[in-house]
C-alpha positions in Angstrom: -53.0 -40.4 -81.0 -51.3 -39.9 -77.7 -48.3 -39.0 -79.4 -49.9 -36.0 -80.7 -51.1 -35.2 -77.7 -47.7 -35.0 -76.1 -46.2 -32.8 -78.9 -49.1 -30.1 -78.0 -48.7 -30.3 -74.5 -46.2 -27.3 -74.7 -43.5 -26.7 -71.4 -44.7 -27.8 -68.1 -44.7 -24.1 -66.4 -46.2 -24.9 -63.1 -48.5 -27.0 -60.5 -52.1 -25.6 -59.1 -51.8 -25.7 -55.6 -55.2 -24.1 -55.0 -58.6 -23.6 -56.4 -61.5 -21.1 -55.1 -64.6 -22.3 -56.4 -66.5 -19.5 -55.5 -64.7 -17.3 -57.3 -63.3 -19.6 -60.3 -59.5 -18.7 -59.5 -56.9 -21.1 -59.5 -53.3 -20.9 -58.0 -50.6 -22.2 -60.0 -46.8 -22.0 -58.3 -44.6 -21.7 -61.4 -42.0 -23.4 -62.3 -41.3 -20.9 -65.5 -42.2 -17.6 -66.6 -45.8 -16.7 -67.5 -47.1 -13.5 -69.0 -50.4 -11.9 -69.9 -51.5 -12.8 -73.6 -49.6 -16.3 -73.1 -51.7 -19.8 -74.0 -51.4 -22.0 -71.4 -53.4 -25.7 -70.9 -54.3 -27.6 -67.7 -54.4 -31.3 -67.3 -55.3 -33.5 -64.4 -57.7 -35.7 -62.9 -59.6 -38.3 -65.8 -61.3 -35.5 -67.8 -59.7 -31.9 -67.2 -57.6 -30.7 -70.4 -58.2 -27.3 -71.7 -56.7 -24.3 -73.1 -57.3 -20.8 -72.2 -55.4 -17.1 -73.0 -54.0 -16.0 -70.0 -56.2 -12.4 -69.6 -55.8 -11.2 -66.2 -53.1 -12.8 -63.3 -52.4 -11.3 -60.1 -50.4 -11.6 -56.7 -51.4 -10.9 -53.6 -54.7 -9.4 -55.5 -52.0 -7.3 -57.5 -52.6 -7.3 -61.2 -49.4 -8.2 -62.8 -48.2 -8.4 -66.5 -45.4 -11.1 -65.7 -44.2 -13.7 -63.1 -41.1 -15.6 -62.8 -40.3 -19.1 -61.6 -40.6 -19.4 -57.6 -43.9 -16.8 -58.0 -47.5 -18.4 -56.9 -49.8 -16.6 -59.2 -53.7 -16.4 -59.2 -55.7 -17.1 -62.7 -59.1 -17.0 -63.3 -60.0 -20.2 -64.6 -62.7 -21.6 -67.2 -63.2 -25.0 -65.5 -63.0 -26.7 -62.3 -59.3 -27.6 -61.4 -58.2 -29.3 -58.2 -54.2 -28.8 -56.2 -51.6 -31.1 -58.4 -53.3 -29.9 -61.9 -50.3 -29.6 -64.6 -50.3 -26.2 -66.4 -48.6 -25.9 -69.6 -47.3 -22.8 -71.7 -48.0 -23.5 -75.3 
């Protein structure tokens, strides 16, 4: 089972280096590219691991369409997520 797992983890595409609570947003410094309408998946801690559409990502509270490696971008996330959270591009 954890071998499937693996396969559908996708490319590690950054780190979350911050999480607002109050606003549900998550930072994630990439380490790859990352565009609107991508699938990514988070994974940390003992029980976060979930998928979600990237919809809406911004910089500096600019809305953007596409960030590069090196960029620290700001996603609205569907659960909690805490700093050293792995996000995957599937």
């Amino acid at each position: 089972m954890a071998k499937e797992i693996s396969q559908k983890e996708g490319k590690l595409i950054g780190k979350v280096t911050h999480y607002f609570s109050n606003i549900e947003v998550a930072v994630i410094k990439l380490s790859g590219t990352l565009s609107l309408g991508d699938t990514i998946r988070i994974i940390g801690g003992e029980a976060t691991d979930f998928e979600q559409v990237v919809d809406s990502m911004e910089i500096e509270r600019q809305k953007i369409k596409k960030a590069k490696k090196g960029d620290e971008v700001g996603l609205k996330v569907k659960e909690k997520v805490r700093e050293g959270y792995k996000a995957y591009k599937l």
